[in-house]
N, C-alpha and C positions, 0 to 999 in steps of 0.2 A: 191067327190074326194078330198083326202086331199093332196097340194102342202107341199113338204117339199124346206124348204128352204137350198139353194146349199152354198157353202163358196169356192172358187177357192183355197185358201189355204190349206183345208185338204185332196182335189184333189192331190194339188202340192204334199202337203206330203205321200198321197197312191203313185205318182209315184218315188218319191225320196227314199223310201221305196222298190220299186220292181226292181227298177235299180240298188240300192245296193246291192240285194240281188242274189245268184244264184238258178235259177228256177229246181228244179230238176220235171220232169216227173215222177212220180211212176203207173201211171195205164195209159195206151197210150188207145187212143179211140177205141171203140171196145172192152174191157177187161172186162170180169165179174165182179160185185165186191164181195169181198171174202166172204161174208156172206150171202149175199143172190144173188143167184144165178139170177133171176129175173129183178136183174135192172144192166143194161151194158152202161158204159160209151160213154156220145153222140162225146165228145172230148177229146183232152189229159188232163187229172188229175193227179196234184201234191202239191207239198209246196214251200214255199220261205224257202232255207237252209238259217240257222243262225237267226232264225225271230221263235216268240213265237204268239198263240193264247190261247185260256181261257187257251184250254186243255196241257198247256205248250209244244204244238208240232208245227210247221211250219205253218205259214199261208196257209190256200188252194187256189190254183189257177186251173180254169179250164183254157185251153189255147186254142183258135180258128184258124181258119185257114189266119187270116190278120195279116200283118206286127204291130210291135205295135213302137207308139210314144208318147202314156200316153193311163192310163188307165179310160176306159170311162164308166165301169160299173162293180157293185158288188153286190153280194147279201148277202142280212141277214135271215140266218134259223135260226129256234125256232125248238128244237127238245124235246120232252117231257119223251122220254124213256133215254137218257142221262142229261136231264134237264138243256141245255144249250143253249145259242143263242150264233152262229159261224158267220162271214164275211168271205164270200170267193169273192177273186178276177177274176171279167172276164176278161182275156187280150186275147185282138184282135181278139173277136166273133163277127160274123156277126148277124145281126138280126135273121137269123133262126137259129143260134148256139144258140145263147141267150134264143129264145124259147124252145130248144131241153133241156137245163143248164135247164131251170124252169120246164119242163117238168120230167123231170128226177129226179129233186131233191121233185117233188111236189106228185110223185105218190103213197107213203103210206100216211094212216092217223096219223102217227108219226110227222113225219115233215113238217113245211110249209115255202116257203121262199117268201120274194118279190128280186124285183128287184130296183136299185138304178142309177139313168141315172147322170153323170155328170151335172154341170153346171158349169157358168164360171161369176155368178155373186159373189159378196164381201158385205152379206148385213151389215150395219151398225156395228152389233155386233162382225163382226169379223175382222174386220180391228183393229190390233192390235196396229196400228203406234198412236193412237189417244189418 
């Protein structure tokens, strides 16, 4: 198992980032997605308006059913029919939201994602003040 190492600062700035931003909902949970009829959203799905990703559209956000106070988890897909790797934001999924999020985003052979847990360590490298 390979440990990635956490930085509380680029934490900081995934939440500084989504609090500036407003969340718009565009696929509420339960909603087919438009292309393939087959796979139906576990929770709400949208973007952060005014916020760019590769594909110069809105960061994705899946949204859970908890209160959010930072964000504590996100994931990175690798998708090979758009040939692009995307970070979508999880805000305030529960552990089995978070399963349903990997479940859902893992089920063609197209795409695969992991997931990415907070930490609140500062290792050496990133401590900027030095």
């Amino acid at each position: 198992m390979t440990n990635l190492e956490n930085n509380a600062y680029f934490w900081q700035k995934i939440d500084t980032l989504f609090f500036s931003s407003k969340c718009i909902i565009s696929r509420p949970a339960g909603t087919v997605h438009p292309q393939y009829s087959n796979l139906v959203y576990p929770v709400d799905y949208g973007y952060l308006h005014d916020t760019l990703n590769a594909g110069q559209e809105g960061i994705d956000v899946y949204k859970g059913s908890k209160s959010v106070s930072f964000i504590s988890t996100l994931v990175i897909a690798v998708d090979i029919l758009k040939k692009d790797i995307e970070v979508k934001l999880l805000v305030g999924c529960t552990p089995a939201e978070e399963d349903m999020i990997l479940r859902f985003l893992n089920q063609t052979d197209f795409q695969k994602t992991i997931l990415v847990r907070r930490g609140l360590e500062i290792p050496a490298w990133g401590n900027s003040d030095l």
